[in-house]
KESE-691634 format. One record per residue (C-alpha): x, y, z; residue number from 1; residue in one letter. Coordinates in steps of 0.05 Angstrom, whole numbers, plus 5000, padded with zeros to 4 digits. Each point is the difference from the previous one (the first is absolute). Layout:
BEGIN
((X, Y, Z), NUM, 'a')
...
END
This chain:
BEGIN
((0570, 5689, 3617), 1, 'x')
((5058, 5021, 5039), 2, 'x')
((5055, 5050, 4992), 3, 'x')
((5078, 4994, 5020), 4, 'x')
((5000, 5081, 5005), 5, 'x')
((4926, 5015, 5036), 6, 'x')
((5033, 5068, 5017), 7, 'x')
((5006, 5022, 4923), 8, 'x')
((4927, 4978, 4991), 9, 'x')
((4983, 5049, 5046), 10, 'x')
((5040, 5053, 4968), 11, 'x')
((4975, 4987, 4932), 12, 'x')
((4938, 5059, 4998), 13, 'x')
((5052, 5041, 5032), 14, 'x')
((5053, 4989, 4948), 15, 'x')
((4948, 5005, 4946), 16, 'x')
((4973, 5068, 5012), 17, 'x')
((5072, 5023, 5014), 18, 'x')
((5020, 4985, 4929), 19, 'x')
((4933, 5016, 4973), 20, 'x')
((5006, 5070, 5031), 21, 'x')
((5080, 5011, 4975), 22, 'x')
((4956, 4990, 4930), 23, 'x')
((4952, 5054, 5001), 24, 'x')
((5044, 5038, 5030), 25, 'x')
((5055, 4987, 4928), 26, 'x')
((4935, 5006, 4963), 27, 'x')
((4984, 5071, 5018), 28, 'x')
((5077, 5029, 4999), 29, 'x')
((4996, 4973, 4928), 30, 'x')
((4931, 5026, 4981), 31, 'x')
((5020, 5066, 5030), 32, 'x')
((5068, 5005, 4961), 33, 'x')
((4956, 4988, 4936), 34, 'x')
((4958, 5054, 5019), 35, 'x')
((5067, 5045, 5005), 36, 'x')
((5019, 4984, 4935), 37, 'x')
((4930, 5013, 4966), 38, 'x')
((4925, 4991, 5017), 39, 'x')
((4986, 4943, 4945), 40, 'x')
((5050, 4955, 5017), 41, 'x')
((4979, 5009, 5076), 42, 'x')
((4938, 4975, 4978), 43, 'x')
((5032, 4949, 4964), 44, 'x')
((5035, 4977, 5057), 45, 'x')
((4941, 5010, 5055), 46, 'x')
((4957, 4948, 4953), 47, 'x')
((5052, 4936, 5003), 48, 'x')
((5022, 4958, 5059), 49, 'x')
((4940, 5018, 5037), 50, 'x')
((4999, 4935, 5027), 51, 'x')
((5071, 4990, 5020), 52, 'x')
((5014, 5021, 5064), 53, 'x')
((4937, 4930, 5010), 54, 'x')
((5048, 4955, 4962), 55, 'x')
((5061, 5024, 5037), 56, 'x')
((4971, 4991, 5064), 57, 'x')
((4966, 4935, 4986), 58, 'x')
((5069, 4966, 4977), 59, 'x')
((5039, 5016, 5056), 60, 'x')
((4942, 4975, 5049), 61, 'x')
((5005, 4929, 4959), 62, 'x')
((5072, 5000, 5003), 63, 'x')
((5001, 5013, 5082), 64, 'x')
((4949, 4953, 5005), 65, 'x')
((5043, 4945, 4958), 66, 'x')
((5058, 5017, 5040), 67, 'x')
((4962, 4980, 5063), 68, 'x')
((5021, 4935, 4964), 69, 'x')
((4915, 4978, 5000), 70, 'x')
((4997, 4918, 5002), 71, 'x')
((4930, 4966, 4981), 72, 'x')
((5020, 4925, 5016), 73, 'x')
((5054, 4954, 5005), 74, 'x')
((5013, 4937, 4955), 75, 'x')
((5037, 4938, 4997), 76, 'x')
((5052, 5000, 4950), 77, 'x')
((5035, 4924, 4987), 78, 'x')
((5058, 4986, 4957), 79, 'x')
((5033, 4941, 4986), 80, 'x')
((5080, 4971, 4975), 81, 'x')
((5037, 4934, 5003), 82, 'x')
((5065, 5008, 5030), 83, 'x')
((5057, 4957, 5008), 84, 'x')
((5036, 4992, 5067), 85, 'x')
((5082, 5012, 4986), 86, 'x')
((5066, 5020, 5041), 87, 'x')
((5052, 5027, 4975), 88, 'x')
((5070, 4977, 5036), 89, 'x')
((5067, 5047, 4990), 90, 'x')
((5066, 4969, 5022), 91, 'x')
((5029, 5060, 5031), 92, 'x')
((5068, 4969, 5017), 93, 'x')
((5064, 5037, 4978), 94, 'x')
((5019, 4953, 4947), 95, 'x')
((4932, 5036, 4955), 96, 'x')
((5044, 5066, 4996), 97, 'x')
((5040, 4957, 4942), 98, 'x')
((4994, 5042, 4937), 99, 'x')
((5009, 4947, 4961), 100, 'x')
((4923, 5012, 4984), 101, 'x')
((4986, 5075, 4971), 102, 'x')
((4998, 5039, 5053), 103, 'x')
((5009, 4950, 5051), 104, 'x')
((4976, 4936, 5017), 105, 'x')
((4949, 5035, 5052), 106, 'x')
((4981, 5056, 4964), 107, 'x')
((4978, 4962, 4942), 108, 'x')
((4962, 4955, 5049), 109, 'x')
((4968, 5064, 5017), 110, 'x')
((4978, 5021, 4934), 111, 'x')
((4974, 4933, 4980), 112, 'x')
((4955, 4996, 5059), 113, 'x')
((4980, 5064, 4997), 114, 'x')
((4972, 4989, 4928), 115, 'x')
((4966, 4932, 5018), 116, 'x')
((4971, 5046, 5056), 117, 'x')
((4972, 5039, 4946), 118, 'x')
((4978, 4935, 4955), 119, 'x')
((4964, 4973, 5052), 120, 'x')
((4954, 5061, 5033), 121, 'x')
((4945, 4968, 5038), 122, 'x')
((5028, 4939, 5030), 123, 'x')
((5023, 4997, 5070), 124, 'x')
((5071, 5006, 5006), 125, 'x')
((5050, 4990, 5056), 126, 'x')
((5070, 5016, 5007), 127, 'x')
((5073, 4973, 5032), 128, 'x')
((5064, 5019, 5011), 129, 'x')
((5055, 4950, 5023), 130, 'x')
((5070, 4982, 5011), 131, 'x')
((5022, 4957, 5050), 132, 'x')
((4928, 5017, 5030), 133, 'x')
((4939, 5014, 4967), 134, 'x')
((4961, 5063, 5011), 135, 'x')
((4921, 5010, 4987), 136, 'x')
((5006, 5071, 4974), 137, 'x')
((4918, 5001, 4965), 138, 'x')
((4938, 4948, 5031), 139, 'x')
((4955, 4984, 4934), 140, 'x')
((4965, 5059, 4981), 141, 'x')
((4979, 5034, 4941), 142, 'x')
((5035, 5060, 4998), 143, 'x')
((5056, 4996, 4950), 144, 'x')
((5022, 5070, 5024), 145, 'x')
((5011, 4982, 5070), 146, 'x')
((5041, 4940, 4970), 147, 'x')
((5042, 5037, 4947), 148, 'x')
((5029, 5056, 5058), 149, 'x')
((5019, 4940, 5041), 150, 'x')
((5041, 4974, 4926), 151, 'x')
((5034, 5077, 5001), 152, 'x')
((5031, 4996, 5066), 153, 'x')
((5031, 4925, 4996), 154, 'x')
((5068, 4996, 5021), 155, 'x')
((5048, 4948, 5023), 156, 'x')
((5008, 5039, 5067), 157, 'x')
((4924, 4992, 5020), 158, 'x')
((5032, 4926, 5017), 159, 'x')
((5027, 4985, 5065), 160, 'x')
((5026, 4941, 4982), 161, 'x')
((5040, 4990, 4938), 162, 'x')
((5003, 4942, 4955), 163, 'x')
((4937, 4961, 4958), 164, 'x')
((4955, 4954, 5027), 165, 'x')
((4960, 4972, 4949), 166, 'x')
((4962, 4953, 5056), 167, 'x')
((4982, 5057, 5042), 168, 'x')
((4961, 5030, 4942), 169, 'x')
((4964, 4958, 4978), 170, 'x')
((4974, 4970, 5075), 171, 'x')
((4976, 5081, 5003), 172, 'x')
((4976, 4999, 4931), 173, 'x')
((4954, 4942, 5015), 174, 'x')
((4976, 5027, 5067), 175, 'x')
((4982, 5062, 4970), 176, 'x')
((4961, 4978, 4941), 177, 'x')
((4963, 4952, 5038), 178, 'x')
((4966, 5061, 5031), 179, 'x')
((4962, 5001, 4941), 180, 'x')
((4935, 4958, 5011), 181, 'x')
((4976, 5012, 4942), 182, 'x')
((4990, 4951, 4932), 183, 'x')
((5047, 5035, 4954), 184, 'x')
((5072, 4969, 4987), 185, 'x')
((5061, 5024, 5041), 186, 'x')
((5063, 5017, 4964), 187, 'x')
((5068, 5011, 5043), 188, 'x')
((5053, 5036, 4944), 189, 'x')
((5079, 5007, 5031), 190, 'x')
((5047, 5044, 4965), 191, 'x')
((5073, 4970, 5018), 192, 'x')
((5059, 4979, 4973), 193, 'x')
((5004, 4935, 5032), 194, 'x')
((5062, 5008, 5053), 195, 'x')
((4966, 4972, 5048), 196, 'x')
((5041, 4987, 5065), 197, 'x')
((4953, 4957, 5040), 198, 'x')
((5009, 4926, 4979), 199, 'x')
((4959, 4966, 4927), 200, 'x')
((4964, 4949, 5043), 201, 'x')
((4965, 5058, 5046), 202, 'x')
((4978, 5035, 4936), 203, 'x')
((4985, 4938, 4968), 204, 'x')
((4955, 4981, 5057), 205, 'x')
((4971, 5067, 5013), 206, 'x')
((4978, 4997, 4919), 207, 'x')
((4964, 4934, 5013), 208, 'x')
((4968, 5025, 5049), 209, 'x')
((4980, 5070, 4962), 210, 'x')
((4972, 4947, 4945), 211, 'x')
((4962, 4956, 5049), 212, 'x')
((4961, 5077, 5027), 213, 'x')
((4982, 5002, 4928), 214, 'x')
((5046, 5062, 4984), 215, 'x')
((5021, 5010, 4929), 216, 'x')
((5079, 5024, 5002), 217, 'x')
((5024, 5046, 4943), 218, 'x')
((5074, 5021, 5016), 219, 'x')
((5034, 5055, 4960), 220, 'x')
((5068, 4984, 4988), 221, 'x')
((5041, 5070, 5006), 222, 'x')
((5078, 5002, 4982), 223, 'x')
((5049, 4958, 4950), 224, 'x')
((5030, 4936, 5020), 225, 'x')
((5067, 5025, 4990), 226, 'x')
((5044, 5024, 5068), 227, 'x')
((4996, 5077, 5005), 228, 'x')
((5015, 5051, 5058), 229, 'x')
((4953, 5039, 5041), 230, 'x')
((5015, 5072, 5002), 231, 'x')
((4979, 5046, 5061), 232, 'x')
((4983, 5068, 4982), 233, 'x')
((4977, 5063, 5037), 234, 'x')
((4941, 5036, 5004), 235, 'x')
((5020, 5044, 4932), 236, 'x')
((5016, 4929, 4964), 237, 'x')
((5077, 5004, 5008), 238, 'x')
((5041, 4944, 5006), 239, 'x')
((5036, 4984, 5062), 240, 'x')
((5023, 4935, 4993), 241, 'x')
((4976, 4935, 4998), 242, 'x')
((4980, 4943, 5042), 243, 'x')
((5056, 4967, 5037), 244, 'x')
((4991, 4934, 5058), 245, 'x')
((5035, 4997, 5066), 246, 'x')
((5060, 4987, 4963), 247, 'x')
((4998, 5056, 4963), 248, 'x')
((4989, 4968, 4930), 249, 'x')
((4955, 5034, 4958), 250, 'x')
((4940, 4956, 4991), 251, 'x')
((4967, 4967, 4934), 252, 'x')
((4936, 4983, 4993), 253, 'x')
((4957, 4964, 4947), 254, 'x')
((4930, 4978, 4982), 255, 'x')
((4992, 4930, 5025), 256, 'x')
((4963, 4964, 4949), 257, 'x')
((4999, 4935, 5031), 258, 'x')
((4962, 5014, 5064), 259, 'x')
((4947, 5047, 4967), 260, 'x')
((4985, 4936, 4962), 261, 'x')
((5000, 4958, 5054), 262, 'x')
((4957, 5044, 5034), 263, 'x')
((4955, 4995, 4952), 264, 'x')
((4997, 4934, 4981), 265, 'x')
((4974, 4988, 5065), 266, 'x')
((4949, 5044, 5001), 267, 'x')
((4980, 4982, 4928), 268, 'x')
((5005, 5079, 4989), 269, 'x')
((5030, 5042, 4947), 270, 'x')
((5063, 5030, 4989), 271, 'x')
((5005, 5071, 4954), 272, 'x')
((5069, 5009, 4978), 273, 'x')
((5047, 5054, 5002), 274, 'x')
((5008, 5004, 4932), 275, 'x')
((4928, 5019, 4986), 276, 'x')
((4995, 5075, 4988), 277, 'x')
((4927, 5001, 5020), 278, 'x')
((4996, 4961, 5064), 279, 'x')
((4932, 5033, 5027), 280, 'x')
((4965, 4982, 4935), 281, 'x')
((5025, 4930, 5012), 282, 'x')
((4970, 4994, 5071), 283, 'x')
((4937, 5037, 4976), 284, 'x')
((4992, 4954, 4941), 285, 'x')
((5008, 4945, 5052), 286, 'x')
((4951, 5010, 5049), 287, 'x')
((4945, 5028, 4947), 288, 'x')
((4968, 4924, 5005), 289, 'x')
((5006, 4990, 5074), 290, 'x')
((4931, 5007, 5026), 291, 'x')
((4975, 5067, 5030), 292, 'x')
((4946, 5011, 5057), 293, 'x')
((4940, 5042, 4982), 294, 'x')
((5003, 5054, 5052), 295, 'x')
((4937, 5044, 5014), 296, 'x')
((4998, 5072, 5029), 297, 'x')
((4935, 5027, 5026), 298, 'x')
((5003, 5089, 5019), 299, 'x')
((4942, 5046, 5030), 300, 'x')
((5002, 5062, 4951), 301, 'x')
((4958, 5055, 5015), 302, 'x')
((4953, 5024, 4942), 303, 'x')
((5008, 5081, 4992), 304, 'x')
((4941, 5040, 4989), 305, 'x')
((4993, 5059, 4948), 306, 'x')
((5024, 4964, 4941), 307, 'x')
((5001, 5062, 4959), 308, 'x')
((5063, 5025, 5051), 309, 'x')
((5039, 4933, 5015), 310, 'x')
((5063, 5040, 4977), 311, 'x')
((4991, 5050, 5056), 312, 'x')
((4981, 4957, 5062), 313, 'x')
((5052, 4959, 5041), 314, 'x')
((5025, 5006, 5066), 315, 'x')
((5023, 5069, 5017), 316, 'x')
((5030, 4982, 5070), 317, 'x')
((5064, 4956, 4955), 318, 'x')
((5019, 5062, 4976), 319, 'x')
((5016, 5034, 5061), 320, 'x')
((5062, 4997, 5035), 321, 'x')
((4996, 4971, 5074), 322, 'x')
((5012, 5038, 5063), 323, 'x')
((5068, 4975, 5011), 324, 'x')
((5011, 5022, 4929), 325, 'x')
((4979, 5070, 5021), 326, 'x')
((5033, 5009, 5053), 327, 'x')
((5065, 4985, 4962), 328, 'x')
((4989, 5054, 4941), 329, 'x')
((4986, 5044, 5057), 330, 'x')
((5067, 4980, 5031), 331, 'x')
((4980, 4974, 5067), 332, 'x')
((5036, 4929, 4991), 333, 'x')
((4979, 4990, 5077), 334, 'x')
((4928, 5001, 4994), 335, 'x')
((5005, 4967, 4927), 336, 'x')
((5034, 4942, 5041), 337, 'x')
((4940, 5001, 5049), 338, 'x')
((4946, 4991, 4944), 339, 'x')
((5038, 4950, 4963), 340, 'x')
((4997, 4958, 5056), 341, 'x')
((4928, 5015, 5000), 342, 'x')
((4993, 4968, 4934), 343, 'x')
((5046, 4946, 5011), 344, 'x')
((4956, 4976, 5068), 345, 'x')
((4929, 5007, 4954), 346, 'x')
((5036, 4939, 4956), 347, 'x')
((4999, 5044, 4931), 348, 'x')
((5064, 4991, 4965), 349, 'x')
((5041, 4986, 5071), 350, 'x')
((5067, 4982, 4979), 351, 'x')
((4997, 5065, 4949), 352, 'x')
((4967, 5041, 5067), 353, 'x')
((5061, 4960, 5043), 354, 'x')
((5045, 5023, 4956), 355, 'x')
((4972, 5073, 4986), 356, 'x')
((4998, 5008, 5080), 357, 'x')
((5071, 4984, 5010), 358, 'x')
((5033, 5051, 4947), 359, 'x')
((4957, 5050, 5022), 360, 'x')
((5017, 4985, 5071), 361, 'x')
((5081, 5000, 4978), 362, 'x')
((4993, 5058, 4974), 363, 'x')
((4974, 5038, 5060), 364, 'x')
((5050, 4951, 5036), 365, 'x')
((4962, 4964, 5042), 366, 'x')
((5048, 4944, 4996), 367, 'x')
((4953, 4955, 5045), 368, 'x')
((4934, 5012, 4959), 369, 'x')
((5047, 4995, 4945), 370, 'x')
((5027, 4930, 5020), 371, 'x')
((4943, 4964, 5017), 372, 'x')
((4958, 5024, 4936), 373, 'x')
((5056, 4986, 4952), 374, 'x')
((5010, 4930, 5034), 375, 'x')
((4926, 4981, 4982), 376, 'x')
((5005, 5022, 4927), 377, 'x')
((5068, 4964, 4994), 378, 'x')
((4952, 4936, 5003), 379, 'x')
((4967, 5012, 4942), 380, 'x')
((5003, 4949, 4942), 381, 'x')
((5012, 5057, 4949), 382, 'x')
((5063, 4997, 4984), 383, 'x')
((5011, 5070, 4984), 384, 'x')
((4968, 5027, 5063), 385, 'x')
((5033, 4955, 5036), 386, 'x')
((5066, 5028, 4973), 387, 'x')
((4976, 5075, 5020), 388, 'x')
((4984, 4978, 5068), 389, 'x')
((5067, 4967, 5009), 390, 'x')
((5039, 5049, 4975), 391, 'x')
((4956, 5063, 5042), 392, 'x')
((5026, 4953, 5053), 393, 'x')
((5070, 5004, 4986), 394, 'x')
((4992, 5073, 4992), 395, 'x')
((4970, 5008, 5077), 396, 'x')
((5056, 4960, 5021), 397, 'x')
((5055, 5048, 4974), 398, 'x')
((4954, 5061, 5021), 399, 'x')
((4985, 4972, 5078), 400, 'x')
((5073, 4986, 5016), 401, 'x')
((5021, 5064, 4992), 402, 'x')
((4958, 5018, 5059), 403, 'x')
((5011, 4943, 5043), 404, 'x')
((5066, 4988, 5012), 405, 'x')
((4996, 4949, 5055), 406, 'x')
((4974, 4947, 4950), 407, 'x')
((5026, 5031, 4939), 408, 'x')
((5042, 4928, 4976), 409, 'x')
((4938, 4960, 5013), 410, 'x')
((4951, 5051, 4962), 411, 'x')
((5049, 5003, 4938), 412, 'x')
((5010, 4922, 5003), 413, 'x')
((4919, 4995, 4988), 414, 'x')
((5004, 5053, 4951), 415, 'x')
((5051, 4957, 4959), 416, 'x')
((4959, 4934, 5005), 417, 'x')
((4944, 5037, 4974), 418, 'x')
((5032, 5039, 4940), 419, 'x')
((5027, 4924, 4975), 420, 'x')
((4939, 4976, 5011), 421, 'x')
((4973, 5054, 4946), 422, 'x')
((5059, 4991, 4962), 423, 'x')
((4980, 4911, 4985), 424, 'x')
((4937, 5040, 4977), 425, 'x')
((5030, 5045, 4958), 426, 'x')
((5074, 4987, 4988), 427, 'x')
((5008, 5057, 4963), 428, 'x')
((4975, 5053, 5039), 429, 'x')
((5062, 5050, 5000), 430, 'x')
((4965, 5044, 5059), 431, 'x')
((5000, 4932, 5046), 432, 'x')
((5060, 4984, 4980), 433, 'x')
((5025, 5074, 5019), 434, 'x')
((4961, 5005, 5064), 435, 'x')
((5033, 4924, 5019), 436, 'x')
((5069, 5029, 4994), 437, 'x')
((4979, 5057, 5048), 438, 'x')
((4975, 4952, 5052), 439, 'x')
((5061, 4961, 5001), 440, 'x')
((5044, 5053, 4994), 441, 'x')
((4971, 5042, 5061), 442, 'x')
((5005, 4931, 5049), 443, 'x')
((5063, 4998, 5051), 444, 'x')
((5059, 4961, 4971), 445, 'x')
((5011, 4921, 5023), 446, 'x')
((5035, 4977, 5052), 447, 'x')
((5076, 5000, 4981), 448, 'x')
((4991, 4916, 4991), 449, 'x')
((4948, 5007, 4940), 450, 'x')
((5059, 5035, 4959), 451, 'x')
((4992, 5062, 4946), 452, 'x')
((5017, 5060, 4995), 453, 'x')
((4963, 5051, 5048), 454, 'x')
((4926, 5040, 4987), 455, 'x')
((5003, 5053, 4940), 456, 'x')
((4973, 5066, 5019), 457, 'x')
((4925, 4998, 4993), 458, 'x')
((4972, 5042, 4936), 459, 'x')
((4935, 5044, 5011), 460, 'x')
((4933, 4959, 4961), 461, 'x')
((4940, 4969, 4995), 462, 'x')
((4929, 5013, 4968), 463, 'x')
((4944, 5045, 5023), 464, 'x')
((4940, 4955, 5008), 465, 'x')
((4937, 5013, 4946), 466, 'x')
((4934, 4970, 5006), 467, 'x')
((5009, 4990, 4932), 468, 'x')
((5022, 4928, 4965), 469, 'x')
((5063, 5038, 4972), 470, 'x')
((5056, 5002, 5049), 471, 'x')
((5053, 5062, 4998), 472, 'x')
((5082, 4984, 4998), 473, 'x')
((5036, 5018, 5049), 474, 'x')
((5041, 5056, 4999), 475, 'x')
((5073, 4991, 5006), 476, 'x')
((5049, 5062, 5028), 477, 'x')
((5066, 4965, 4994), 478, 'x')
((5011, 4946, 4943), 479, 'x')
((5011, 5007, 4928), 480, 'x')
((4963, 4957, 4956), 481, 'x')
((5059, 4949, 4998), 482, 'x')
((5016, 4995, 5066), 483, 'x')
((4923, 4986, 5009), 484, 'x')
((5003, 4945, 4948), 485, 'x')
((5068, 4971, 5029), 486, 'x')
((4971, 4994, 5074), 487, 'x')
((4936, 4967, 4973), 488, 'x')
((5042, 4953, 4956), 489, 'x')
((5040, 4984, 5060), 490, 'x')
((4938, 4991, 5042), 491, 'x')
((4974, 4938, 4961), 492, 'x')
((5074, 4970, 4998), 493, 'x')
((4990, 5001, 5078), 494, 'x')
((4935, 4981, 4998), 495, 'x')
((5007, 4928, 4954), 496, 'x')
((5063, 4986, 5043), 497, 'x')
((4958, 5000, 5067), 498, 'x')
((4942, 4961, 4969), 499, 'x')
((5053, 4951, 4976), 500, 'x')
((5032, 4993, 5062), 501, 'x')
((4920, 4990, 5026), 502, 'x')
((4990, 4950, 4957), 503, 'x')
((5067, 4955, 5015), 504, 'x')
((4978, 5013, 5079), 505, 'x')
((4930, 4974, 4985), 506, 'x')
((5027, 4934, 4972), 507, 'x')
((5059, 4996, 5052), 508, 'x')
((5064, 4978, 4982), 509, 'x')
((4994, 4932, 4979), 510, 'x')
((4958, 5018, 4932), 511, 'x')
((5057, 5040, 4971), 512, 'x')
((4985, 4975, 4930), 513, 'x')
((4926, 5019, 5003), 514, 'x')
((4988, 5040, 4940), 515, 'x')
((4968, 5069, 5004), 516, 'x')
((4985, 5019, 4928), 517, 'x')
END
């Protein structure tokens, strides 16, 4: 037999006669208070619970001894499922903000998949985004968690390059599901609305050749068939206007029926319409015959000992909080940096350690340790702690070039790239947003030649840093509400008009009519 807590073993006698002792010790105050009150009822009390102070003492040595956490064996524990092997494709592209669909065309995407995420726990599921690329956001896996925080933060900005490519996702579709080496079926389902910019025959042929991998192909039709406008909103939902071309015509667009069905056709799939209210039951009633692969899943479980107090043993050590942890109650954010990386070089929980290590180390503002801690958590494939890490970074930008002047543009130009890299995270994070407006705000003005108006006067902000997940706001000293609200709104004007004028500089001039929606 072996124990997780010898120490507590140990201590058991110990602990025992301690609490046998505290008792007798109760035993006698009360039998001498009886006395007090009368010499019959002393008696009384002198002839019951004579062997208490035994029972006392002998149930807190079994509960010490169960909280050494005793373990008489180990055992192997198998369990078996049949899962299907599925990805799940979002068109991302700009034309899916259409709210010709309740709430949008995207957002209803969203929902759908997220419910057919729920419908189908167990099986291995992947997941996409595209536009005029396509994205592999989720490898198969079996965590429909993992794949329903990746669904949250969809957005057509995550693209860098705008349009639909219906090819594109399905060549990625059928790379990624052929992963799977398994028996079981694989299932590619694509929510779009069918405005497909690349040419029919590419899709056609990329179909065919999704068919010939032995793919099935559901596609969710999202959006009417009728011409409607795409509005663009800000963060709060407002309307700002809507979706113009290069020639400044505001832009229609329209579920395209006739390539979804050519699509396919080809690849003898199945089309769900729009007009179906319940489009996840229809792609779960779908692939409820496709064949499933009998997975098997063998564990070593250790056996505890002392049956009679399986409620009291377990592993004391979870419950205690680590040294870095500590360290920070005991505010020393300097040595709490110094044992989180500690735990972050022992490999236990090392992008949480990474991460832990770097706010710690911002706070004490050691922007180096800081730096290089925060970098390594920002690679983390959690999505939320890579948004932490990103925007910590941001923060330590702002913080570092108000103490080094001599690089002070370059520092705030890093700190900027960062916070929008948190923000295609999280595009509503208003304290990103904020700190983003600080950043470019405190840079020098362009050169005369780059036109605008010059720098406004930089406004006192940013977060404290917090080992803990929530982040603080940033206090502001010198804008109303409003005027907050009004910078931010003109922020993302600025913002779509640069990655516009990206995108036309990416195609060059010669593909003025390529489509970015």
């Amino acid at each position: 037999m072996t124990f997780d807590a010898p120490l507590l073993l140990f201590l058991a006698p110990v602990v025992a006669l301690a609490f046998g002792f505290a008792a007798w010790i109760a035993r006698r105050r009360r039998i001498r208070m009886a006395r007090r009150w009368s010499p019959s009822l002393g008696r009384l009390a002198r002839g019951r619970g004579g062997w208490a102070p035994a029972v006392v003492g002998l149930s807190a040595m079994l509960a010490a001894v169960a909280l050494a956490g005793p373990r008489a064996g180990r055992t192997e524990v198998r369990s078996q499922t049949r899962a299907l092997s599925m990805v799940l494709a979002i068109d991302i592209s700009r034309s899916m903000l259409a709210e010709d669909a309740a709430p949008s065309r995207l957002q209803r995407a969203g929902r759908e998949a997220r419910r057919l995420i729920q419908d189908l726990e167990g099986d291995r599921l992947g997941l996409i985004a595209f536009a005029g690329r396509s994205y592999i956001l989720a490898p198969l896996t079996v965590d429909g968690g993992a794949i329903r925080m990746y669904l949250d933060a969809l957005d057509p900005e995550l693209a860098s390059e705008g349009g639909t490519s219906l090819s594109a996702v399905l060549a990625q579709g059928t790379e990624l599901l052929a992963a799977a080496t398994d028996a079981a079926d694989r299932v590619l389902v694509v929510f779009t609305d069918g405005e497909a910019h690349d040419t029919l025959p590419e899709a056609v042929a990329q179909a065919e050749a999704l068919k010939e991998a032995g793919v099935h192909l559901i596609v969710v039709a999202e959006g009417r068939a009728l011409p409607t406008r795409i509005p663009i909103r800000d963060s709060a939902g407002t309307l700002l206007e809507y979706k113009q071309d290069e020639e400044g015509n505001v832009v229609r667009t329209q579920r395209r029926d006739d390539i979804l069905r050519a699509v396919v056709d080809a690849a003898e799939g199945t089309l769900v319409p729009n007009e179906l209210p319940d489009q996840a039951g229809a792609v779960r009633d779908l692939v409820a015959a496709l064949k499933r692969s009998p997975t098997s899943e063998t564990r070593t479980a250790d056996l505890v000992g002392l049956a009679g107090v399986l409620l009291l043993s377990g592993r004391a050590e979870a419950q205690r909080p680590t040294a870095g942890t500590r360290a920070m109650a005991a505010g020393d954010p300097a040595r709490a940096a110094a044992e989180f990386l500690k735990e972050a070089g022992s490999g236990s929980s090392r992008d949480t350690a990474f991460y832990n290590a770097g706010t710690a180390a911002l706070e004490a503002r050691r922007f180096d340790v800081a730096r290089g801690a925060l970098e390594e958590a920002a690679k983390s494939l959690d999505p939320d702690l890579r948004y932490r890490a990103l925007y910590n970074l941001g923060l330590l930008g702002l913080l570092a070039a108000e103490t080094d002047s001599a690089k002070r543009q370059e520092i705030l130009g890093q700190a900027a790239d960062r916070l929008r890299e948190a923000l295609r995270l999280q595009p509503s994070s208003a304290r990103a947003k904020w700190n983003l407006e600080l950043a470019e705000r405190r840079q020098p003005p362009p050169p005369p030649s780059g036109g605008g108006g010059g720098p406004k006067p930089p406004s006192s902000g940013g977060g404290q840093p917090s080992p803990e997940p929530s982040r603080p706001e940033p206090q502001s000293q010198g804008l109303s509400q409003s005027q907050a609200e009004q910078i931010l709104n003109s922020m993302e004007r600025r913002e779509r008009q640069t990655r516009a004028e990206q995108q036309r500089r990416l195609h060059g001039g010669s593909a003025g009519g390529v489509k970015d929606w």
